[in-house]
N, CA, C and O of each residue as an XYZ file, in Angstrom:
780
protein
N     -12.051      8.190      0.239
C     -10.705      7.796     -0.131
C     -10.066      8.937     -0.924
O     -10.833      9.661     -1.559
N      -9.096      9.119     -0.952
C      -8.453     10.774     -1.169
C      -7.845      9.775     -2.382
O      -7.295      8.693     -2.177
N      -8.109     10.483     -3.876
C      -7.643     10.274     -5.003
C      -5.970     10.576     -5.507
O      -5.214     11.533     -5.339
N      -5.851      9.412     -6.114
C      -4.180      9.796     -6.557
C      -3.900      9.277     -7.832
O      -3.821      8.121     -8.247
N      -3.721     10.740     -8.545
C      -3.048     10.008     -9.960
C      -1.766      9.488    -10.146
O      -1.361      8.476    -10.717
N      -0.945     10.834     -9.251
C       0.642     10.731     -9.690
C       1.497     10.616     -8.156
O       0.960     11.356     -7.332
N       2.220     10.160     -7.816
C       2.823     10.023     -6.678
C       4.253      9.697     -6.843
O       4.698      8.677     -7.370
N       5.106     10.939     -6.200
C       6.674     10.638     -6.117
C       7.041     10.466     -4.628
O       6.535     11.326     -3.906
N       7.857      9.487     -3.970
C       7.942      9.054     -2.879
C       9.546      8.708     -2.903
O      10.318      8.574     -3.853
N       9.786      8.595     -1.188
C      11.213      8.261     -0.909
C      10.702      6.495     -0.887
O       9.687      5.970     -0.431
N      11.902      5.915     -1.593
C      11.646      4.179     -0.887
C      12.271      3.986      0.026
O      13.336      4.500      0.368
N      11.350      2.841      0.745
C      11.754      2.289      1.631
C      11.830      0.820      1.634
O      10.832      0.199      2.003
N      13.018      0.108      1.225
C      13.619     -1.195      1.016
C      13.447     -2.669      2.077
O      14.354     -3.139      2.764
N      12.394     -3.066      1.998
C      12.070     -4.738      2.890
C      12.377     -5.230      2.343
O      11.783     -5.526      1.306
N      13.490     -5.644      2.656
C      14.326     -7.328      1.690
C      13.863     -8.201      1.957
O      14.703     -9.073      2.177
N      12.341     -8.704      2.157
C      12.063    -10.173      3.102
C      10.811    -10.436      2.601
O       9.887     -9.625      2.662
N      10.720    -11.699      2.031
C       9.456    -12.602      1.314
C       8.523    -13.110      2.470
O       8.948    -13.505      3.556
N       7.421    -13.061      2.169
C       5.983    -13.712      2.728
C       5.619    -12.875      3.954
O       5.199    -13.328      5.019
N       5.798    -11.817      3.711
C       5.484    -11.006      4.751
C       4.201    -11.020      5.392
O       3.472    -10.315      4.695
N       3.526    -11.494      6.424
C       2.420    -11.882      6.766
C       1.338    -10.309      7.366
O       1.675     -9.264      7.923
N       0.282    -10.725      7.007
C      -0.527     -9.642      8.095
C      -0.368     -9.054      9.036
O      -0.494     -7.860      9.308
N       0.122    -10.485      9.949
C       0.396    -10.143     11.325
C       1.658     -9.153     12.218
O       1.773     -8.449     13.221
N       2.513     -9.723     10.963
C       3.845     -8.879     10.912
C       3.593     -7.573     10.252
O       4.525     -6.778     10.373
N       2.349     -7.074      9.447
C       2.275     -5.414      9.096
C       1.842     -5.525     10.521
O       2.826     -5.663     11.247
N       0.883     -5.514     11.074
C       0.210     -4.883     12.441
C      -0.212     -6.096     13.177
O      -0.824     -6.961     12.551
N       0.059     -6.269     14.510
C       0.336     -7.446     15.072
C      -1.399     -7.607     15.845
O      -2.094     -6.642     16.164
N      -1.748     -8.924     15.989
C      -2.877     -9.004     16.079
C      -3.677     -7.852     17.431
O      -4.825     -7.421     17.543
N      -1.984     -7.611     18.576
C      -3.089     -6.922     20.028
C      -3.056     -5.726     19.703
O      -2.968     -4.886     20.599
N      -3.118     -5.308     18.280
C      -3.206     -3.812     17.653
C      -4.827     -3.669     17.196
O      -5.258     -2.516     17.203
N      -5.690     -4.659     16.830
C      -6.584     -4.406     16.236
C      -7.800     -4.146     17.119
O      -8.879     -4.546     16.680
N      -7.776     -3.449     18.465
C      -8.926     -2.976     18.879
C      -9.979     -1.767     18.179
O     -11.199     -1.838     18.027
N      -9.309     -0.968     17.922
C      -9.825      0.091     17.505
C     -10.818     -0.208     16.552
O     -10.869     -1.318     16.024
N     -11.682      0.777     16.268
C     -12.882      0.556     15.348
C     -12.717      1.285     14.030
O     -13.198      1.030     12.926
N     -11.614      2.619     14.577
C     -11.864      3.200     13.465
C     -10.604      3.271     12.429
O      -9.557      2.906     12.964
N     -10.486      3.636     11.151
C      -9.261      3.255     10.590
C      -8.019      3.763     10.376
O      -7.261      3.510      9.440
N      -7.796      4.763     11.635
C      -6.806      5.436     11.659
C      -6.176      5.211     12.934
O      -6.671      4.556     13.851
N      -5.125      5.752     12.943
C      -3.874      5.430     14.531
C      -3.588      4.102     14.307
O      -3.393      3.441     15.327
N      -3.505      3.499     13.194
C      -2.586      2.223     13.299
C      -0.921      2.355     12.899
O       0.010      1.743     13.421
N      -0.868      3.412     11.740
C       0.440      3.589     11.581
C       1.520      3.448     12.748
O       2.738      3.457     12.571
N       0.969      3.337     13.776
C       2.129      3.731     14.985
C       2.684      2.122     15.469
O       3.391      1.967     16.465
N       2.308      1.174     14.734
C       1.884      0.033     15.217
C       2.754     -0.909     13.532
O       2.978     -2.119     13.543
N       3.042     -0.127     12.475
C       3.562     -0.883     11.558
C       4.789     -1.761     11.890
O       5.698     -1.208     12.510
N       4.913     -2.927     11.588
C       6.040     -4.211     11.726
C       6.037     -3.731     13.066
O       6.963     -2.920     13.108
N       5.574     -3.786     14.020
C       5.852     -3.513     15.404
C       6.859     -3.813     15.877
O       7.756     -3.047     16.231
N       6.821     -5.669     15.979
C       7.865     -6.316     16.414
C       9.435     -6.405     15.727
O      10.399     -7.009     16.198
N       9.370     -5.522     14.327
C      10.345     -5.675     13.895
C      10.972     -4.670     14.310
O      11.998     -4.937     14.935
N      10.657     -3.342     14.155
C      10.916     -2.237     14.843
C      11.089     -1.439     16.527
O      11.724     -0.419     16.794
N      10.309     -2.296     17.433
C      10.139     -2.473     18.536
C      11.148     -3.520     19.429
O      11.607     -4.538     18.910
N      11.441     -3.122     20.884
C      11.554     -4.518     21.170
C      10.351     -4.972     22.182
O       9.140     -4.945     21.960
N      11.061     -5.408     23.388
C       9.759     -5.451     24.102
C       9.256     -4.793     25.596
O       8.529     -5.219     26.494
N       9.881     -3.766     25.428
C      10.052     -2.470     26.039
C       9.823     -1.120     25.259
O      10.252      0.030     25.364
N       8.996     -1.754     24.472
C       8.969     -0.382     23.344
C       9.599      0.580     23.092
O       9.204      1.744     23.023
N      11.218     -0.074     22.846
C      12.493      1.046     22.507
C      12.285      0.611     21.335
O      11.656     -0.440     21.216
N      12.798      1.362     20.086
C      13.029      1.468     18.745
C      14.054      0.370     18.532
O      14.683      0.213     19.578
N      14.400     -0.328     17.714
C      15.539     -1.139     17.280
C      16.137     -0.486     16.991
O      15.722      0.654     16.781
N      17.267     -0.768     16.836
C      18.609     -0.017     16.162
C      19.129     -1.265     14.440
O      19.759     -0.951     13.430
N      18.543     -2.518     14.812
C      19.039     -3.517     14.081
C      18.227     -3.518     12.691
O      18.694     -3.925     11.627
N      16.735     -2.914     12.903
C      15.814     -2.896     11.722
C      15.656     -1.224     11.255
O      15.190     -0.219     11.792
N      16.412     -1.581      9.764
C      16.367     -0.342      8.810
C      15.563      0.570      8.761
O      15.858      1.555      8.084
N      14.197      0.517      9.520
C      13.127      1.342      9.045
C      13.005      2.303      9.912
O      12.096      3.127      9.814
N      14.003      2.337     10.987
C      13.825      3.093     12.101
C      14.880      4.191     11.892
O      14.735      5.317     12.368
N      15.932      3.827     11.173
C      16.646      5.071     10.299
C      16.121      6.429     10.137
O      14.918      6.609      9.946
N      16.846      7.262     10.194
C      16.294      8.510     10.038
C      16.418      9.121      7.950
O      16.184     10.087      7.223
N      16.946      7.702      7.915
C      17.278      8.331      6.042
C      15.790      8.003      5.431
O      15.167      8.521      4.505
N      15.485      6.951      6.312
C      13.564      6.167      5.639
C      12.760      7.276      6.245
O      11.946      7.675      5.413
N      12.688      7.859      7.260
C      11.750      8.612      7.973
C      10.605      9.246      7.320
O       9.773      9.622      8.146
N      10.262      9.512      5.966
C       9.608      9.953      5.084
C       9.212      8.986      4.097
O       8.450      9.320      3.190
N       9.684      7.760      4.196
C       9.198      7.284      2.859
C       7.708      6.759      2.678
O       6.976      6.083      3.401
N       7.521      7.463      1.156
C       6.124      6.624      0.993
C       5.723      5.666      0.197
O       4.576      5.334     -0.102
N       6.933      5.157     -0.191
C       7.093      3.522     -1.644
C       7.756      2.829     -0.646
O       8.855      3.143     -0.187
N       6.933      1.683     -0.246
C       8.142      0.542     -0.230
C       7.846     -0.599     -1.079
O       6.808     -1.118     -1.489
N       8.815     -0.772     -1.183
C       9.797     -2.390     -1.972
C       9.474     -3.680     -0.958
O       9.820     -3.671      0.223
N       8.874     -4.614     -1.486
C       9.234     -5.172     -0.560
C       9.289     -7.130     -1.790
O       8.924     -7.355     -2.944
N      10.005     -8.163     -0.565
C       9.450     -9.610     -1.820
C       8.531    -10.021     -1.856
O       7.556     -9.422     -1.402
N       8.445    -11.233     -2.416
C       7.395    -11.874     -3.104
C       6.109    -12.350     -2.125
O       6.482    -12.769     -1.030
N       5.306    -12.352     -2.247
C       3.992    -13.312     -1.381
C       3.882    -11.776      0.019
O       3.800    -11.851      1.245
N       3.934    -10.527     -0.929
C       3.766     -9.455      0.272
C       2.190     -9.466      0.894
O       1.333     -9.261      0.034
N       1.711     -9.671      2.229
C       0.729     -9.723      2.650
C      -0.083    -11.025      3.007
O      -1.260    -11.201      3.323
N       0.942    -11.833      2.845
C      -0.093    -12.994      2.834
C      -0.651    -13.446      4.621
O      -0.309    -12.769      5.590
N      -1.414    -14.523      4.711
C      -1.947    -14.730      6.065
C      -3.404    -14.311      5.997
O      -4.253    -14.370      5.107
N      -3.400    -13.872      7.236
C      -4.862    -13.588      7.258
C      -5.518    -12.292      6.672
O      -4.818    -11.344      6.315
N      -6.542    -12.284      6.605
C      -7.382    -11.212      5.579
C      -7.386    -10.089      6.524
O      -7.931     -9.057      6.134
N      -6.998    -10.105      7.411
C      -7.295     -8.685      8.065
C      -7.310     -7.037      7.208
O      -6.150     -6.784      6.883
N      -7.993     -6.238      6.905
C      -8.016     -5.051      6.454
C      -7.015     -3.657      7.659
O      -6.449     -2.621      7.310
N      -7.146     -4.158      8.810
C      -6.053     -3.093      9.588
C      -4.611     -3.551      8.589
O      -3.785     -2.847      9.170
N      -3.984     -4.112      7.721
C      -2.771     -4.223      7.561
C      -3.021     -3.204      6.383
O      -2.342     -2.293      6.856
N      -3.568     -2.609      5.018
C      -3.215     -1.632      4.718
C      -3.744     -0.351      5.343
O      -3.242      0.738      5.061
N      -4.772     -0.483      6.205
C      -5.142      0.587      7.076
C      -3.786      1.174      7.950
O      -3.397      2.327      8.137
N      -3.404      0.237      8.268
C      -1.701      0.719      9.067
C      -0.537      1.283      8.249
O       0.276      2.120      8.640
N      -0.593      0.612      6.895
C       0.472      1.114      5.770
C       0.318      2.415      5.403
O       1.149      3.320      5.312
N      -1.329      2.381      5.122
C      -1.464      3.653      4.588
C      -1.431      5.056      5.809
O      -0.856      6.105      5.521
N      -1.810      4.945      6.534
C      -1.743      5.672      7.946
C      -0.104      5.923      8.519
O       0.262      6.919      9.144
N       0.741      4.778      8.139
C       2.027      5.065      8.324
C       2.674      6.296      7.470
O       3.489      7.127      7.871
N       1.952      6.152      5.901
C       2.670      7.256      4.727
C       2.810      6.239      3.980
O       3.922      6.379      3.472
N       2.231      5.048      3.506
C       2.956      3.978      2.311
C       1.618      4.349      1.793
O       0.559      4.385      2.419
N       1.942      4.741     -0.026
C       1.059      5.471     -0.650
C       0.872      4.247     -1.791
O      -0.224      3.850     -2.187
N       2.472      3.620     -2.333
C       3.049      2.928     -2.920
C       3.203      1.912     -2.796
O       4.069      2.067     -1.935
N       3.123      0.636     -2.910
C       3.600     -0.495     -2.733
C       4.292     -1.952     -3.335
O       3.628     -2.985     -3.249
N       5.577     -1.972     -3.911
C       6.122     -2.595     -5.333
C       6.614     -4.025     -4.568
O       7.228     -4.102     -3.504
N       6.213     -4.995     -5.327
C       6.624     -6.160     -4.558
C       6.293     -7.175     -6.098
O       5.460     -6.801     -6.923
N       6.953     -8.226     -6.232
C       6.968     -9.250     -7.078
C       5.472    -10.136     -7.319
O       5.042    -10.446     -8.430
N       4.856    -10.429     -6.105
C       3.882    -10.764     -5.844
C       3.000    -10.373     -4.346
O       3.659    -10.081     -3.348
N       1.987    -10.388     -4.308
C       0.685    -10.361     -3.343
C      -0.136    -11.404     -3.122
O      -0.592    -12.068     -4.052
N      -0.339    -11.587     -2.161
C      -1.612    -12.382     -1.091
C      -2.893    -11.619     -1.684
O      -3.316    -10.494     -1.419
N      -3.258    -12.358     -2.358
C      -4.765    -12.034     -2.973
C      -5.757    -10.927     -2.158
O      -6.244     -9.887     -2.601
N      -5.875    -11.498     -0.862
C      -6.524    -10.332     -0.275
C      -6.408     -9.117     -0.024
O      -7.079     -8.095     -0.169
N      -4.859     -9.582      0.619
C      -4.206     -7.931      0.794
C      -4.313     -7.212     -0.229
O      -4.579     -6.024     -0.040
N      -4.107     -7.804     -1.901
C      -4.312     -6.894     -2.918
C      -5.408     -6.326     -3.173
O      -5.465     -5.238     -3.746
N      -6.431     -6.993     -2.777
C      -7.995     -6.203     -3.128
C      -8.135     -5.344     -1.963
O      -8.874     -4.402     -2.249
N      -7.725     -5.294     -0.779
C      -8.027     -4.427      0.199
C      -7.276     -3.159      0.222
O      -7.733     -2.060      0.536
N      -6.100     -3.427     -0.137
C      -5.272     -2.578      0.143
C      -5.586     -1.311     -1.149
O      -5.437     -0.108     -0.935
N      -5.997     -1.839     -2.351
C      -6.428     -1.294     -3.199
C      -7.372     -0.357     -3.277
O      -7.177      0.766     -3.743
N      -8.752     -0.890     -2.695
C     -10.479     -0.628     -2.073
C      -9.231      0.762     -0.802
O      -9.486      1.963     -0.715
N      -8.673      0.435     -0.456
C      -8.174      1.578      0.653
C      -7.619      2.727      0.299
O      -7.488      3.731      0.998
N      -7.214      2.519     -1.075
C      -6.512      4.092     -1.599
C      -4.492      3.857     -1.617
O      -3.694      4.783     -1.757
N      -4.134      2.391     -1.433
C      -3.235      2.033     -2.149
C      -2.636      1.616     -3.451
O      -3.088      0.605     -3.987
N      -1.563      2.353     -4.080
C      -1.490      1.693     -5.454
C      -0.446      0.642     -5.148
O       0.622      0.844     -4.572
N      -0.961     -0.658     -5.672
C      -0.011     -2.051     -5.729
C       0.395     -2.306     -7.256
O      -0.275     -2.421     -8.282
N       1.778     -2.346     -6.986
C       2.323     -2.585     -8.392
C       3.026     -3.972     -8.260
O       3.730     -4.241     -7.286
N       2.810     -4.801     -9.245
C       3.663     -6.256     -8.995
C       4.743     -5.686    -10.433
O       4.528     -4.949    -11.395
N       5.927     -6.458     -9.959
C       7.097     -5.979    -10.615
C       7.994     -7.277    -11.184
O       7.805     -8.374    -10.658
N       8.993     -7.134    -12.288
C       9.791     -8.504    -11.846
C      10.778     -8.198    -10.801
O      11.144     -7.045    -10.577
N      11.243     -9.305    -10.108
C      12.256     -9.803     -8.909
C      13.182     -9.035     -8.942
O      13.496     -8.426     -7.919
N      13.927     -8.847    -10.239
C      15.516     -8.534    -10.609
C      15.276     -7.278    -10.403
O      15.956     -6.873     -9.460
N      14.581     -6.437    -10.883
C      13.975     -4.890    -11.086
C      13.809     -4.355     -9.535
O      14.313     -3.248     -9.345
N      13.265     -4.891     -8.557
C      12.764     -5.127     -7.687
C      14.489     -5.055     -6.748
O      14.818     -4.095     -6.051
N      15.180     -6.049     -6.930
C      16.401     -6.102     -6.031
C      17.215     -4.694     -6.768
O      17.752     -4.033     -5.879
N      17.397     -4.183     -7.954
C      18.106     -3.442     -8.241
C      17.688     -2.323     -7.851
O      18.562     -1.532     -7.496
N      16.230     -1.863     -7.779
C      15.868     -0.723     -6.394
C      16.640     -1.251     -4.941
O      17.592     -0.632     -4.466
N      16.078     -2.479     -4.328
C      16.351     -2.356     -3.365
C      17.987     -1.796     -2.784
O      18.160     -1.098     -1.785
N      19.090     -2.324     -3.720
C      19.964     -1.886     -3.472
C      20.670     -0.396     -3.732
O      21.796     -0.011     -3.419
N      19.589      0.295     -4.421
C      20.084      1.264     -4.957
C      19.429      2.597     -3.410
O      19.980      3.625     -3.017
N      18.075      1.920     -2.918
C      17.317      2.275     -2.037
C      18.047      2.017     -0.542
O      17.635      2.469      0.526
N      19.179      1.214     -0.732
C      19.503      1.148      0.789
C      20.839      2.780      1.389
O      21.384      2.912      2.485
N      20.924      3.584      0.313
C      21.065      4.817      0.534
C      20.405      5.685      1.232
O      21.008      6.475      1.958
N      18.979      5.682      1.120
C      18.261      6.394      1.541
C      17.830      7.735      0.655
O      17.403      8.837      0.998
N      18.135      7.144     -0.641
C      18.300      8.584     -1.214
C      17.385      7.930     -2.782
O      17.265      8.621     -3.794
N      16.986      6.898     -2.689
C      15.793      6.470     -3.706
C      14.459      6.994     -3.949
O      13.551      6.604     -3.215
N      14.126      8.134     -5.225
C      12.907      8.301     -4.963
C      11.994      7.866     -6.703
O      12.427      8.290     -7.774
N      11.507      7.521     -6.656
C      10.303      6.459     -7.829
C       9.138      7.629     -7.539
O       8.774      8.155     -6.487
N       8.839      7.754     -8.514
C       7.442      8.474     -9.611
C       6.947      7.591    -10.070
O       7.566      6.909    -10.886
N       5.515      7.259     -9.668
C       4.208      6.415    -10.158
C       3.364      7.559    -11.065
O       3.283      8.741    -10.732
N       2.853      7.081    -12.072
C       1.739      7.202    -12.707
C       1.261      6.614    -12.736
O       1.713      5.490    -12.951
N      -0.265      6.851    -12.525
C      -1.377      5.883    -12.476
C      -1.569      5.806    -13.579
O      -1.199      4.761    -14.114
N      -2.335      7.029    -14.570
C      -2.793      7.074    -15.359
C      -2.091      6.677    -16.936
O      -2.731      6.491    -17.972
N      -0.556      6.613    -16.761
C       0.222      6.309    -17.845
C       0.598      5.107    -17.863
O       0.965      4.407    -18.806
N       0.424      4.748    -16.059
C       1.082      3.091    -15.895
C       2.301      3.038    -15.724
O       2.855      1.943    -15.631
N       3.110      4.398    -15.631
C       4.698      3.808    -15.600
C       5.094      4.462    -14.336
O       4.586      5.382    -13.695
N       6.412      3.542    -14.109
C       7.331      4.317    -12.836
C       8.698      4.358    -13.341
O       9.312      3.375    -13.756
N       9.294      5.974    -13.261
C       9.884      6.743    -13.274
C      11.491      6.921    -12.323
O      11.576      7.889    -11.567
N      12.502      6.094    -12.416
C      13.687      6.266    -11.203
C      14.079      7.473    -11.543
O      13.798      8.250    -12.455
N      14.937      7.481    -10.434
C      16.038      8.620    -10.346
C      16.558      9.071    -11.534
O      16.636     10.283    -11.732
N      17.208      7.663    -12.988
C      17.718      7.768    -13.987
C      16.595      8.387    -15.175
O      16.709      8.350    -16.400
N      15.682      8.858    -14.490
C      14.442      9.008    -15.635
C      14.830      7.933    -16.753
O      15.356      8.056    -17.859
N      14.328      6.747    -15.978
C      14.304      5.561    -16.672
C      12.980      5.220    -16.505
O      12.475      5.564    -15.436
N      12.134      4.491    -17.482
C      10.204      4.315    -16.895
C      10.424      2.866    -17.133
O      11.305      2.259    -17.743
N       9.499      2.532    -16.555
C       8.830      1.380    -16.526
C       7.719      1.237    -16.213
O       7.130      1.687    -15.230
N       7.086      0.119    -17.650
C       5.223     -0.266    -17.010
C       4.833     -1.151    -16.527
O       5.177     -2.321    -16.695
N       3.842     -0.609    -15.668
C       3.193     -2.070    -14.903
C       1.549     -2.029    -15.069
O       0.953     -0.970    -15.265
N       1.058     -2.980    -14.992
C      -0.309     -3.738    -15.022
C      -1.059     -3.580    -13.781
O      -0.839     -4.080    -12.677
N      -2.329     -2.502    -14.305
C      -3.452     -2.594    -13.071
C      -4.592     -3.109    -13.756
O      -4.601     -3.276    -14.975
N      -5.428     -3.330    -13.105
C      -7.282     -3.869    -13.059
C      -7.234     -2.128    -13.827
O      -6.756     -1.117    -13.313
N      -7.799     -2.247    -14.975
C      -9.222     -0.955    -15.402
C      -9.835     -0.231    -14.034
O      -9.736      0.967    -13.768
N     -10.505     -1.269    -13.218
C     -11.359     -0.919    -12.317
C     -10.741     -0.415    -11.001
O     -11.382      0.333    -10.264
N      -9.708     -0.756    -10.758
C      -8.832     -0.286     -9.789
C      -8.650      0.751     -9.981
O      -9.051      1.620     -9.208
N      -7.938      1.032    -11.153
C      -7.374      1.793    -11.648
C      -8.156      3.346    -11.376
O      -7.668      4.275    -10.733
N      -9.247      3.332    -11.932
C     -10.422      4.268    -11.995
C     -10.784      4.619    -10.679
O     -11.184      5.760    -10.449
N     -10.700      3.853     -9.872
C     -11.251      3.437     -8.186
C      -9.866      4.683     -7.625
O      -9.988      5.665     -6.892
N      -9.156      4.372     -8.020
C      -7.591      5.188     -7.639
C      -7.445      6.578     -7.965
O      -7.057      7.466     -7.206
N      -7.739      6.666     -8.980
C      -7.817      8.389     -9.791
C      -8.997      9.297     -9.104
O      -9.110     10.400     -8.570
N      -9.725      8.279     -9.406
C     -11.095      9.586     -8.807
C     -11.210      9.304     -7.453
O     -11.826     10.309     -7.098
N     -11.046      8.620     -6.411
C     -10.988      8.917     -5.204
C     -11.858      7.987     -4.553
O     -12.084      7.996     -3.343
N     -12.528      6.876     -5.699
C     -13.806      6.210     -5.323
C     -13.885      4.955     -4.180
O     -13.871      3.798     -4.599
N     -13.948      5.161     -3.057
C     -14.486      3.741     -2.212
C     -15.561      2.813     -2.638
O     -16.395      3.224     -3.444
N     -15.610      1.896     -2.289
C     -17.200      1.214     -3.191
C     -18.258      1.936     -2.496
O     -19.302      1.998     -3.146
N     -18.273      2.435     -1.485
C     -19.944      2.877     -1.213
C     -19.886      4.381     -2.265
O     -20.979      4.761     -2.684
N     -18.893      5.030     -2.584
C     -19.048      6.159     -3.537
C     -19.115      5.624     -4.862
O     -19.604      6.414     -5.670
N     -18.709      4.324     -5.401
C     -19.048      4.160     -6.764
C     -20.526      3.806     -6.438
O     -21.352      4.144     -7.286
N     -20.908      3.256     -5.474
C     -21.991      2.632     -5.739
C     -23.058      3.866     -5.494
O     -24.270      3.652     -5.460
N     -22.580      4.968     -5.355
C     -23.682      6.336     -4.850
C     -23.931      6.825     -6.137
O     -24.818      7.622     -6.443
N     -22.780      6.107     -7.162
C     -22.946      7.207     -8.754
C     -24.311      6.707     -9.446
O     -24.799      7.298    -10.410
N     -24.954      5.412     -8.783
C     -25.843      5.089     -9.325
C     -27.396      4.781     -8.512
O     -28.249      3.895     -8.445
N     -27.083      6.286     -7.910
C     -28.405      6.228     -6.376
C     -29.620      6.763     -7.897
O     -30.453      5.865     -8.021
N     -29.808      7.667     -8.731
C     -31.094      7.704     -9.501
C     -31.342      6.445     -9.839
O     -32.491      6.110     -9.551
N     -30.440      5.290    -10.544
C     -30.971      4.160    -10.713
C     -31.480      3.366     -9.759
O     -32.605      2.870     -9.816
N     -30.559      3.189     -8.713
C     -31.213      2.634     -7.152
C     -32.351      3.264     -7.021
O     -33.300      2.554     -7.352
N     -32.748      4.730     -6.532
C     -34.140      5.146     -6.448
C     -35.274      4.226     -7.091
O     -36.035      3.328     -6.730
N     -34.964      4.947     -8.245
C     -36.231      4.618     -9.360
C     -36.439      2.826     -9.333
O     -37.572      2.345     -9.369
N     -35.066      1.862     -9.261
C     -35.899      0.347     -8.516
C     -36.608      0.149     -7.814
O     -37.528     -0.666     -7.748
N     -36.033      1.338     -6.824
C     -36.845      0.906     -5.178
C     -38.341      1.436     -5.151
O     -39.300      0.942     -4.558
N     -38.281      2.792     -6.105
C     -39.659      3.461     -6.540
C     -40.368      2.201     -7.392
O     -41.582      2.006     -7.340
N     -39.953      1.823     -7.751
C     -41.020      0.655     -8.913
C     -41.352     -0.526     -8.533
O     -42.394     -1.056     -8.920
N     -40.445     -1.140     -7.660
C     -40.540     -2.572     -6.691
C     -41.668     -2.353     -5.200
O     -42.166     -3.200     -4.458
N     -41.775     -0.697     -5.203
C     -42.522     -0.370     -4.549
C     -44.004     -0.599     -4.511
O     -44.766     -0.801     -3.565
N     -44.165     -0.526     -5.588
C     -45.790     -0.626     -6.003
C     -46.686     -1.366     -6.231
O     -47.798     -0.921     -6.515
């Protein structure tokens, strides 16, 4: 997992609550085994029609978003099923960032374990990006390590992570690499249970 302390990104503004799994990456996306090439496949159907022309009607296909790596989005972001391709697709798209009011429990631990930072925000804070973001010209500075995000107005604001996340985020750690920091202790069990 490629470590991130500090991250400045263009936003990209989803005005729309309960955003489901299925709607990050739609279920006849999840063949693949491995966890990349899903980006091509984000909100499919929102962005798509069914001729696989681009919409013209959904914002994200804009050429002002074309770069962004924060999005905004409402409340209950991720919810549905547990699938892990939905931040595998975010993050593979360029979403480094992810600010939303609330999260679907799972999506938050996965998306996290994946090398996403999830920030829950209040609502109001949240719509006053979004509208400021439907320019195309919104860009937010995360700190991990300070906890705050940074607008355009070099205005900050803090938000609340897990310790353990947190740490998981900076140094770059997947669980099979935290769990490698403690292979002399693993050894020496397996050496002693041995005998």
């Amino acid at each position: 997992m490629e470590a991130i302390q500090k991250h400045t990104g263009l936003v990209y503004p989803l005005n729309r609550s309960n955003v489901d799994t299925d709607q990050i990456i739609p279920k006849q996306f999840l063949k693949r085994i491995e966890r990349t090439g899903f980006g091509q496949f984000v909100f499919y159907h929102w962005r798509f029609d069914d001729n696989g022309n681009k919409r013209s009607d959904f914002s994200m296909n804009d050429k002002k978003y074309e770069n962004a790596s924060v999005l905004l989005a409402g409340e209950n972001f991720g919810c549905g099923s547990s699938r892990e391709h939905a931040p595998w697709a975010l993050l593979d798209y360029g979403f480094r960032v992810i600010i939303a009011p609330t999260f679907a429990d799972i999506f938050y631990n996965n998306s996290l374990k994946n090398g996403i930072i999830l920030i829950t925000m209040e609502e109001n804070q949240i719509k006053q990006w979004m509208k400021q973001a439907e320019t195309g010209e919104l860009h937010l500075t995360v700190d991990l390590e300070k906890q705050t995000i940074t607008d355009g107005n070099n205005t900050e604001f803090n938000f609340d992570i897990p310790e353990y996340h947190k740490n998981k985020l900076i140094n770059g750690w997947d669980d099979i690499a935290l769990t490698l920091q403690y292979q002399e202790q693993i050894a020496a069990y397996e050496a002693a249970t041995q005998n």
